[in-house]
N, C-alpha and C positions, 0 to 999 in steps of 0.2 A: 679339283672340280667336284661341283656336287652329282655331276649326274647318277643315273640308278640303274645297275644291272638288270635288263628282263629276259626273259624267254618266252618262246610262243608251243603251245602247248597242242594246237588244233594235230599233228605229228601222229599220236598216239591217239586221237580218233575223238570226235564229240558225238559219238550215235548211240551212248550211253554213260551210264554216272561211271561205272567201271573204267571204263577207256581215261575219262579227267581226272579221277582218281591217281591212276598208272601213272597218268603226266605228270601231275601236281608229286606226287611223289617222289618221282624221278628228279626231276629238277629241283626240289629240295635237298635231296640227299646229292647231288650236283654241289647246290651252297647259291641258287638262284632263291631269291626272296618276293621278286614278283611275275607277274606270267600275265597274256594276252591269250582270248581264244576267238573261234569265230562265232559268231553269233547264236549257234544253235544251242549252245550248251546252255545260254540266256534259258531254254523251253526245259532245259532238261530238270532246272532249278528253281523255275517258275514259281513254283510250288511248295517250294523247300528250302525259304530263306535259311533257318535255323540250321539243315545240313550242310548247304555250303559254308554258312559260316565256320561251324564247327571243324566243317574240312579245312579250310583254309588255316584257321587255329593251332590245329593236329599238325599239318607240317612247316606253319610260319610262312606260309606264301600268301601274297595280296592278289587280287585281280586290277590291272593297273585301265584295262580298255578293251572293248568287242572290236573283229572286223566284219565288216557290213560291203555288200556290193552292189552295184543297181544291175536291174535286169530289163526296165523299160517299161514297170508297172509301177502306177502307186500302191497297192498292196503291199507289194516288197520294200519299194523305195523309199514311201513316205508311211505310209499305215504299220509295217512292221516294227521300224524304227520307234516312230512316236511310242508303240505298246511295248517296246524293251528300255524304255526310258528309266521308269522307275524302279527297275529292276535295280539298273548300273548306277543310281542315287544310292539305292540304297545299304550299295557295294562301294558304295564310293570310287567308282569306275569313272572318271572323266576324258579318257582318250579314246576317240572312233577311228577307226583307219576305215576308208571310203575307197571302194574299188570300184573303177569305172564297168561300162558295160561292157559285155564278153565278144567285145568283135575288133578286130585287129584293123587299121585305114580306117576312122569313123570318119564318116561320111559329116558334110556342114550340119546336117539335122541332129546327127546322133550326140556331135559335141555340143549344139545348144541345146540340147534335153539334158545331157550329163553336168550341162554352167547351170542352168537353171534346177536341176531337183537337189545339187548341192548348196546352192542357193537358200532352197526351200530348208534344208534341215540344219544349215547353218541358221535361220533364224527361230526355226524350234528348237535346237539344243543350247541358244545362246543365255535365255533367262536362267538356266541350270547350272550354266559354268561348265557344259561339254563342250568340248574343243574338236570338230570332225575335221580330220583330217586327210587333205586330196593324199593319196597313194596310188603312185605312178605302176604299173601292172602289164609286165609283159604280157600282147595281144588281149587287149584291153582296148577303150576306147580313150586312155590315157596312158599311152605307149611312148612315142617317141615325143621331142626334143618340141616340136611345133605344136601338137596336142595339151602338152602341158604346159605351155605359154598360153595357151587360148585358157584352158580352165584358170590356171592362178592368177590370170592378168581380168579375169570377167567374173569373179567370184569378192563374195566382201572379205575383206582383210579382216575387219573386225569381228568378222564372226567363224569362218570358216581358214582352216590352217592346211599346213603342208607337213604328209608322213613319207616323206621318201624311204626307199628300199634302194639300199647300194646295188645288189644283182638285177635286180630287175631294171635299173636305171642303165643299168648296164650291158646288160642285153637287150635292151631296144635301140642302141646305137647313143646313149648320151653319155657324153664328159660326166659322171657322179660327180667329183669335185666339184666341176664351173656349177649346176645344177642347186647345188647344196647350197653353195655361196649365194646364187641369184638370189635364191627365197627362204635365205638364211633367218629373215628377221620374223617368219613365219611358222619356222620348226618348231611342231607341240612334241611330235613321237618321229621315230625315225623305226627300220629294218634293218637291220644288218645281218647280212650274210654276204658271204663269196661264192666267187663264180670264175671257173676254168677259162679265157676263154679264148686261150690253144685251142682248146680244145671243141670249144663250139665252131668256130672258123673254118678248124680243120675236118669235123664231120656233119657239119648244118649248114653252115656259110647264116649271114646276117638276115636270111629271107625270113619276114612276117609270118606267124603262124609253123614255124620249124619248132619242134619240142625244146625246152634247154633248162627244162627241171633235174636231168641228169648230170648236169656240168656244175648246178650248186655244189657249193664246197660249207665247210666249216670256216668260221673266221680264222683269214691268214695263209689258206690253203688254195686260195686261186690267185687271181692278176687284180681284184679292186685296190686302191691304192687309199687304203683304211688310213693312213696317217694324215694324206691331207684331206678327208672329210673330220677327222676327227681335230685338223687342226683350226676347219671354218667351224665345226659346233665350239669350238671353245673360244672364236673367236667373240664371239656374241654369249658366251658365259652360259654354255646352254648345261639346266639343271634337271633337264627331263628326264624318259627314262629311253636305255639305250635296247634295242630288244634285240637281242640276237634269234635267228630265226636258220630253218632246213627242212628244205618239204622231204628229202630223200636222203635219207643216211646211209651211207658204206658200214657202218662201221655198228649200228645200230642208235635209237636214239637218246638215250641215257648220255653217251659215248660222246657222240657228237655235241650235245650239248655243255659236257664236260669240256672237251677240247674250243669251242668259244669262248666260257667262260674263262676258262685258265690265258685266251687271248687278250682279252679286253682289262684282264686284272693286270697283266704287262706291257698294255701297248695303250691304256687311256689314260 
């Protein structure tokens, strides 16, 4: 399969060029070749095509896509994005992952605000060849099982795609597998990581807004059932990029991202 090993770098911190450096680093010397961060780093680089390039050069890592959230402004929603546009052209950045608003049960209003301003930037990023992609988000306003039918089922297909996150699809109470399959023919980018979830059960129980950043694992290291999402991406010959992802590491994050990697080069 052609897919592409990624990693997500946001980990080691985007509140300075030091901190992405560290990352991009790290994950090189790993043997990751491209990375994802969140959007702020877009500010930190603004300015400084020629140093990012140059970084990226230095240890052979690509930036494959930003992730972006809504908060319930246009400023954020629509204003920020449009001005990080030609940033990621010129990075050749084509994958957004789209995080819904930060409130867990949205309410009927909050998910027609979150169909409609992904809407909206699906038809700005569409003449570019960006691909924004819904990404499901524990305690989010794309959380469970019925929230993200509403968004995928009222958003355009042709313009706007689907970035699931196995953990997080998975702690909000949904089948990862059946999920992946439903809106399989729509996957640009995808998240992968694991997730304990003995171990959430046993000291959280399934309630809404319970922390469960702790129970992420490394791929292979918790209960997601990695073989059959990986057996719906290949059903549909999917050639994107695979991003292994851990907001929390046991082990530190070099380490952890190490231990994904070494998963995926034996189990995809």
């Amino acid at each position: 399969m052609g897919a592409k090993f990624a990693y997500t770098v946001w980990q080691w911190g985007a509140e300075n060029k030091e901190q992405m450096i560290q990352g991009i680093k790290d994950i090189h010397e790993v043997g990751f070749e491209y990375f994802e961060s969140t959007k702020p780093f877009i500010d930190l680089f603004k300015d400084d095509d020629a140093g990012f390039e140059a970084l990226c050069e230095e240890y052979n890592v690509r930036p494959v896509g930003a992730y972006f959230h809504l908060n319930g402004t246009k400023e954020n929603d629509i204003d920020d994005i449009e001005a990080k546009i030609p940033f990621m052209l010129k990075h050749k950045m084509y994958r957004m992952s789209l995080q819904g608003l930060g409130t867990a049960s949205a309410t009927p209003e909050e998910l027609k605000y979150t169909v409609d301003t992904i809407n909206k930037i699906g038809e700005i990023c569409k003449p570019y060849g960006i691909c924004p992609c819904v990404h499901p988000h524990y305690n989010t306003s794309i959380m469970i099982e019925k929230e993200i039918d509403f968004v995928m089922q009222n958003t355009d297909p042709s313009c706007v795609f689907f970035g699931p996150d196995t953990a997080h699809l998975t702690a909000g109470g949904c089948d990862a597998v059946e999920i992946y399959d439903r809106y399989k023919e729509r996957i640009r980018f995808t998240h992968l990581k694991d997730i304990d979830m003995n171990e959430v059960l046993k000291s959280e129980g399934m309630e809404q807004g319970k922390e469960v950043y702790s129970n992420f694992r490394e791929l292979g290291q918790g209960t997601v059932n990695f073989k059959g999402i990986f057996d719906v991406l290949k059903s549909v010959n999917y050639d994107g990029y695979l991003c292994a992802e851990l907001d929390r590491s046991r082990f530190g994050n070099k380490e952890s991202a190490a231990m994904s990697l070494k998963y995926l080069k034996e189990n995809w």
